[in-house]
C-alpha positions in Angstrom: 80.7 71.3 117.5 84.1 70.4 115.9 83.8 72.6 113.0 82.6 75.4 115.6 86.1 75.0 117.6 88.0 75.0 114.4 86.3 78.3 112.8 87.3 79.6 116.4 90.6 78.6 116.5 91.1 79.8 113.0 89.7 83.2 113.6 91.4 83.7 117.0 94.5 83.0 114.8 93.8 85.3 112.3 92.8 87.7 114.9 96.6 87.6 116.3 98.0 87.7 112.4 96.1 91.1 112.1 97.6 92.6 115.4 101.0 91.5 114.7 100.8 93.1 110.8 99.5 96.5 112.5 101.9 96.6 114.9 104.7 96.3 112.5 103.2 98.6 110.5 104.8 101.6 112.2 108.7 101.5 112.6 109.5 101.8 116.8 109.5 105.4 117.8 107.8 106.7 114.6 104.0 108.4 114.5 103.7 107.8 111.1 100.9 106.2 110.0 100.2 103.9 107.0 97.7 102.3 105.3 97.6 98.7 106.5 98.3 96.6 103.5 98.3 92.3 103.7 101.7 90.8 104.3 103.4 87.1 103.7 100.8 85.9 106.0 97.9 84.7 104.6 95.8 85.8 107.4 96.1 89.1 106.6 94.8 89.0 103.0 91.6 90.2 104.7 93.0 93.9 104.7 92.4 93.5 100.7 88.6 93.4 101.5 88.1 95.5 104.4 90.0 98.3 107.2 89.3 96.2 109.8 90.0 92.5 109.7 90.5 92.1 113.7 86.8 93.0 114.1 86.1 90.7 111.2 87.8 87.9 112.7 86.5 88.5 116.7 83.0 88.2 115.1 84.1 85.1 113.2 85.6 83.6 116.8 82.4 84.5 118.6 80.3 83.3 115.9 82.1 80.0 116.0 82.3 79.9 119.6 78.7 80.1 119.2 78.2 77.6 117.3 81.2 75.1 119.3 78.7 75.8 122.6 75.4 76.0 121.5 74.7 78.7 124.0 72.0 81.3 123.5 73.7 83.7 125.7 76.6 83.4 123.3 75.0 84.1 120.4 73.3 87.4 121.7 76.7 88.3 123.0 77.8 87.7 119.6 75.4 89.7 118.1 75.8 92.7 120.9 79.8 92.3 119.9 79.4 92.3 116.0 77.0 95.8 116.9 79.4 97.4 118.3 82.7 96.4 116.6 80.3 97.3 113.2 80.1 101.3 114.7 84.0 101.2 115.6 84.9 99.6 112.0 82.9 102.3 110.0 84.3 105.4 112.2 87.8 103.6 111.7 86.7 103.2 108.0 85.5 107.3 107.5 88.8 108.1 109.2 91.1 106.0 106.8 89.0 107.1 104.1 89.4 111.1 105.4 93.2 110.8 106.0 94.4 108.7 103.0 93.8 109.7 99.4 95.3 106.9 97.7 92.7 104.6 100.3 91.4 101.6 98.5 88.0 101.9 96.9 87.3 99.1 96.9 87.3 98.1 100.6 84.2 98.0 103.1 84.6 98.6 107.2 83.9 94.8 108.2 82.1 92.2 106.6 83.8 92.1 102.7 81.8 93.1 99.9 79.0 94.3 102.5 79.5 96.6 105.3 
């Protein structure tokens, strides 16, 4: 249960490092958009693997939260969650993929190296 709360507090942590990159990753009154890129952080070295490290790290938090409760109903809500994040990551993925020509190659939707 311990290493549960701390892959949830780590991912819920990395889940706020992602949000504050992408907000900074437009300057205040601008529409321009940019390919998200890791920063200082180290939290954010997910965006070297995949478009959509928030999703990454919300299923890592609910995996872990899973795991910290040993709930049933968590884990199918997990499950449900990691569904339906997966659909948003790949249309976020096509789009990123469709907009930006220089987008890395290399880089899956979600889960690194997978999806």
């Amino acid at each position: 249960m311990k290493l549960g709360f701390l892959g949830f507090m780590l991912c819920e942590v990395g889940n706020l490092s992602i949000h504050v990159a992408l907000r900074n990753l437009r300057p205040a009154g601008s529409t321009e958009r940019k390919i998200p890129v890791a920063t200082w952080n180290p939290f954010t070295s997910l965006f070297n693997f995949v478009s959509c490290p928030n999703y990454t790290y919300e299923i890592g938090a609910w995996a872990s939260f899973t795991v910290m409760t040993q709930c049933g109903a968590a884990g199918l809500f997990a499950v449900a969650g990691f569904y339906q994040m997966a659909v948003w990551a790949l249309g976020k993925h096509k789009n990123y993929k469709k907009e930006f020509a220089s987008y890395p190659r290399n880089r899956k939707a979600i889960i690194p190296f997978v999806i």
